[in-house]
N, C-alpha and C positions, 0 to 999 in steps of 0.2 A: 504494500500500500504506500504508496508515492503522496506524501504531506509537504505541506506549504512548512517554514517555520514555525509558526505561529499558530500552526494544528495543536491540540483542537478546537481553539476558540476560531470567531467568525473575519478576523484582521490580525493585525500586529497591535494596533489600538487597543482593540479589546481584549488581546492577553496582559497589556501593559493596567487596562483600568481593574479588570477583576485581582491581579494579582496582586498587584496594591491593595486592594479592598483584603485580601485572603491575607497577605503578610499582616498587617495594621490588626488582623484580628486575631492573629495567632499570639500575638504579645501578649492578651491575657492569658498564655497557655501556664499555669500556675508552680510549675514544676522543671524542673531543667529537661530539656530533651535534646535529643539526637537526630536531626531529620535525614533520610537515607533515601535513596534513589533506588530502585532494586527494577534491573533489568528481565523479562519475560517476552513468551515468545507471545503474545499479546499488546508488549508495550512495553514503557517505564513506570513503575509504580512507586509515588509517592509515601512513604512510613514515616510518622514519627515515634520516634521509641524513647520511651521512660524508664525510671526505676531501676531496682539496683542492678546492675549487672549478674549476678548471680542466682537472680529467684527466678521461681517457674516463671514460662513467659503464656503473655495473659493478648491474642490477637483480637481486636475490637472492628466490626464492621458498621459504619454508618448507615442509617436508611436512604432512599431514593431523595434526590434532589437538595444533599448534604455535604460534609464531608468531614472528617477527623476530626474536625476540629468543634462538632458535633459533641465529644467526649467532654469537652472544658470542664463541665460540673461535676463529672465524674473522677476527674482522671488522678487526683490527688491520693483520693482513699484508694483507688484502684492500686497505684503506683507503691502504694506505702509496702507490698510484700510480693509485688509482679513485677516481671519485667514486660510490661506492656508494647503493642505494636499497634496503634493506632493510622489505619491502613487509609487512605482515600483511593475510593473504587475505582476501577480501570476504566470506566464505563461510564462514570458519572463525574459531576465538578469537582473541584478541585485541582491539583500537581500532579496527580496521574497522566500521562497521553498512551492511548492506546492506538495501535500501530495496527490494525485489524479490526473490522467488523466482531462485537458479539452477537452469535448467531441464534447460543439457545442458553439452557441452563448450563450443559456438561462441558460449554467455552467456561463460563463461571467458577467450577468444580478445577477444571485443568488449569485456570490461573492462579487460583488459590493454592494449588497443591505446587506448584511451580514456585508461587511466593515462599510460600514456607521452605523449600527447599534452598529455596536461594538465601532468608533468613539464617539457616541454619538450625532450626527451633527443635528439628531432635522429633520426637512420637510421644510426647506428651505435654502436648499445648490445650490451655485452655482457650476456648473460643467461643467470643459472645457477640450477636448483633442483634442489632435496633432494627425492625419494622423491614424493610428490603433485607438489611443486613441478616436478618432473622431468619428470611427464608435463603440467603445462601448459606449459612453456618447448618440447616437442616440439611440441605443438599448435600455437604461438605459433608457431615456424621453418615450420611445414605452410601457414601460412595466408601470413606476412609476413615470408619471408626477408628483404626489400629493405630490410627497418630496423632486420636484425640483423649484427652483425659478427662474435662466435662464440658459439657456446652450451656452457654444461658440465653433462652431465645427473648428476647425483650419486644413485648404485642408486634410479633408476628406480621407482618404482609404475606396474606396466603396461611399457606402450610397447615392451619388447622380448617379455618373458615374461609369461603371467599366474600370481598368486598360487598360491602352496603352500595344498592344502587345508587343511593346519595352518592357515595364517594367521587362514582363516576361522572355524575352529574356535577360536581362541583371543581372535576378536574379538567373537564371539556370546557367546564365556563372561565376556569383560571386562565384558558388561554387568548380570551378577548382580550385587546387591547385598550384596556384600564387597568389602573392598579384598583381599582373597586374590586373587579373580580377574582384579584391573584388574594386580596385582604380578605374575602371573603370566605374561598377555597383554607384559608391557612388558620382563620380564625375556627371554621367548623370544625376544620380536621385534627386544630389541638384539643379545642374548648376549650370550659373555663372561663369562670368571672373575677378572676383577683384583677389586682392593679399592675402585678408582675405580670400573668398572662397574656394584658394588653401590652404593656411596652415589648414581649417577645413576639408578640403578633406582629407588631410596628417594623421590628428589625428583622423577622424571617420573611414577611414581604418584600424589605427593600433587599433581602438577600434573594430572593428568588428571582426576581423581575432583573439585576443585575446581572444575574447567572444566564437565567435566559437570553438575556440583550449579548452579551458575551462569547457563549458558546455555539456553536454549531446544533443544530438538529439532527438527532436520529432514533434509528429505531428503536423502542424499549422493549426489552424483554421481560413481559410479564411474571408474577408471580403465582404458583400453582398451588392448591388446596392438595395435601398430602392426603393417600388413600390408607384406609384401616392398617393394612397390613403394613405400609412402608413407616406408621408414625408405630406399629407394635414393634417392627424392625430396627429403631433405635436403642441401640444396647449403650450407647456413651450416658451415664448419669447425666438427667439433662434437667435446665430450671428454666419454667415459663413463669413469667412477669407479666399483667396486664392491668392498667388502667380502669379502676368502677366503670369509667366514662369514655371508654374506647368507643372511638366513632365510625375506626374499619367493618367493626362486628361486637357482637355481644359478648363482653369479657364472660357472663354467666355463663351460656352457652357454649363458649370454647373452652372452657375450665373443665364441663359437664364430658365433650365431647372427649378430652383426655382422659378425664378420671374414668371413662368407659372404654376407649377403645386403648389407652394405654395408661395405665395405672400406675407404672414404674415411671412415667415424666412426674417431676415435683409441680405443684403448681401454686402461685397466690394470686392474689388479689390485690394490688395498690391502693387504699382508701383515696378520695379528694384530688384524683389523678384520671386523665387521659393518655391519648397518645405521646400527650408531654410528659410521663409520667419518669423521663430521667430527668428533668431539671426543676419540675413543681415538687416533686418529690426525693428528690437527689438523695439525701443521706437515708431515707429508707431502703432506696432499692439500693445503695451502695453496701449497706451492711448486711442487706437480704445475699447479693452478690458474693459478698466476701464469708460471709457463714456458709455459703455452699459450695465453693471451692477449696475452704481449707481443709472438707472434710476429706478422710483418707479414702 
């Protein structure tokens, strides 16, 4: 695949205005890191890695239309006994450039597994992601338990349930040109009435509309609702997380569908949380996170 410079965004411009925006906000990254370039036959993949050098390593995937730096609320308590790899997807925003079309999910699986190798991270990484990232860390468990130690899936895109037609309805609408409708798209899909909720309403709008204007278009590759057998065929010790006020699906009903079709997934509940429910609720699910990784 034959790229311009300034692949993947849509100019030289516009790699210059997003990455400014991207650097300028990585300065709140609250912990010393290490940012690493890690070459795949997919692309260049963007990592930043924390923590101390010698603990288990802790690989974090961001949801759709994100990117690493996604973790910021997180990454402190994470960091305190991990050595964390806070990845920005090959596929989506951020410092990644992917040098090839992703075609399906098993491109997904094979960059991952590529990543890690190129890492170094050994057969026993813990591996957690948010919402997109949720259903790749599933994918990943599906294919190569043998080089995972546990996984935590954070409200899922896909994997258990599929999306509320809402959802779709208001991601078709995000794409009119107003920021009314990207504000709109982003307020439903966190929820939430605090005063915090709004001012991160305010700023993942002007981060998305930014992204957009920035990058190039393409094709997205869906996320897939897991069949019975393939969610009882998860043998990695695994912890679901979901929001009271998940707006993908009904946090009750996907908790129900586990504790029935796979009983051996752990699963809770987040009080006074949605789809936000790593930054409204941060040091809950940081400590729910960190009690189930250190078990043996």
């Amino acid at each position: 695949m034959e790229v311009p410079a300034y692949h993947p965004f849509r100019s030289a411009e516009a790699k210059a205005a997003y990455l400014a925006d991207y650097d300028m906000k990585a300065e709140r990254w609250p912990v010393a890191s290490e940012p690493r370039t890690v070459a795949t036959s997919q692309g260049r993949t963007f990592v930043r890695v924390s923590g101390p050098g010698d603990a288990p390593p802790l690989v974090l995937l961001h949801g759709a239309g994100g990117s690493s730096l996604t973790w910021i609320p997180n990454i402190r308590a994470l960091s305190e006994r991990h050595r964390t790899y806070a990845v920005d997807n090959i596929y989506d925003y951020g410092r990644s450039v992917y040098t090839r079309p992703i075609e399906g999910p098993a491109d997904f699986v094979n960059w991952l597994d590529e990543l890690f190798g190129a890492l170094e991270l050994g057969g026993r990484i813990d591996l957690m992601g948010l919402s997109y990232g949720g259903w790749l860390t599933s994918l990943y468990a599906l294919r190569h338990p043998g080089r995972l130690n546990r996984i935590v899936l954070l409200a899922p895109g896909g994997v258990v349930l599929p999306a509320r037609r809402e959802f779709w309805v208001h991601t078709i609408l995000s794409r009119l040109p107003h920021r009314y409708f990207a504000k709109s798209y982003v307020s439903w899909l966190l929820g939430g009435k605090s005063e915090i909720n709004r001012l991160v309403v305010e700023r993942a709008t002007d981060q998305l509309l930014l992204a957009r204007r920035c990058f190039k278009r393409k094709r997205s590759v869906l996320p897939t609702v897991l069949e019975d057998e393939e969610l009882r065929s998860i043998q990695v010790p695994t912890l679901f997380l979901v929001g009271e006020n998940e707006r993908l699906y009904s946090a009750q009903e996907a908790v129900q569908r586990l504790n029935s079709v796979a009983p051996h997934i752990k699963t809770e509940i987040i009080p006074d949380a949605g789809h936000d429910l790593t930054f409204v609720q941060a040091e809950m699910v940081n400590e729910k996170i960190l009690e189930f990784l250190k078990q043996p």
